[in-house]
C-alpha positions in Angstrom: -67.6 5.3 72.5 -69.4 7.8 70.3 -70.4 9.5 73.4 -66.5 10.3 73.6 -65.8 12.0 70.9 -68.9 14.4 71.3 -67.9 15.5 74.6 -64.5 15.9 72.9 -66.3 17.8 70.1 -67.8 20.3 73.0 -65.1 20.5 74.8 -63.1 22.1 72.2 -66.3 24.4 71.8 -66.1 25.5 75.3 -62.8 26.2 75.8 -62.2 27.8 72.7 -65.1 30.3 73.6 -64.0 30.7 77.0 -60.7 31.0 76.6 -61.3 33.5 73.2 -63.0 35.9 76.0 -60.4 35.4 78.9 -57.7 35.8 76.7 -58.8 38.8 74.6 -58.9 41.0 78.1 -55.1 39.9 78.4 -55.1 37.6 81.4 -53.7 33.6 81.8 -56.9 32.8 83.8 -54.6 31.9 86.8 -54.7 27.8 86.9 -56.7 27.7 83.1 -53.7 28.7 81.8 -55.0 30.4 78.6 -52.6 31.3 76.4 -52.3 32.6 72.7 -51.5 29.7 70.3 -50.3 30.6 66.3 -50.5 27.9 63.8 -49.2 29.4 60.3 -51.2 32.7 59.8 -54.2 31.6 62.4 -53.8 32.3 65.7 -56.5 31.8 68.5 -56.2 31.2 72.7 -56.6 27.8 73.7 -56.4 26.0 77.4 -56.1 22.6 77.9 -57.6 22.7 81.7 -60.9 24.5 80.2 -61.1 21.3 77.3 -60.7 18.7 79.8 -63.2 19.8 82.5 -65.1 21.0 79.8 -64.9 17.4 78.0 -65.0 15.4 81.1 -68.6 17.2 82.0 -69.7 16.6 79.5 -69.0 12.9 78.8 -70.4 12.5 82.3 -73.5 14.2 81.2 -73.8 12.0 77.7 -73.7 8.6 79.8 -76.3 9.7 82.6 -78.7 10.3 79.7 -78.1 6.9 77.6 
């Protein structure tokens, strides 16, 4: 269980990185679907494909090394 929630932890990491750099140029990203999210004054790019490839790799990666 606690391997779930730090694959969610770098999930969020990833895509927020990725996403930051794909959606600074301008573009969706095609099927990642980046797009520009504002939540009161903060606004960032976010994709939800990115987080849950990103997340399910690495759970995947957490259990093959317990």
């Amino acid at each position: 269980m606690f391997a779930l929630l730090k694959a969610t932890v770098l999930g969020a990491f990833l895509a927020a990185i990725v996403s930051l750099f794909i959606g600074s140029s301008g573009a969706t990203g095609g099927l990642l679907n980046v797009h520009q999210v504002m939540v009161a004054d903060f606004q960032f790019f976010w994709s939800w494909p990115i987080f849950l490839i990103g997340a399910g790799l690495s759970f995947g990666i957490f259990l093959l090394m317990d």
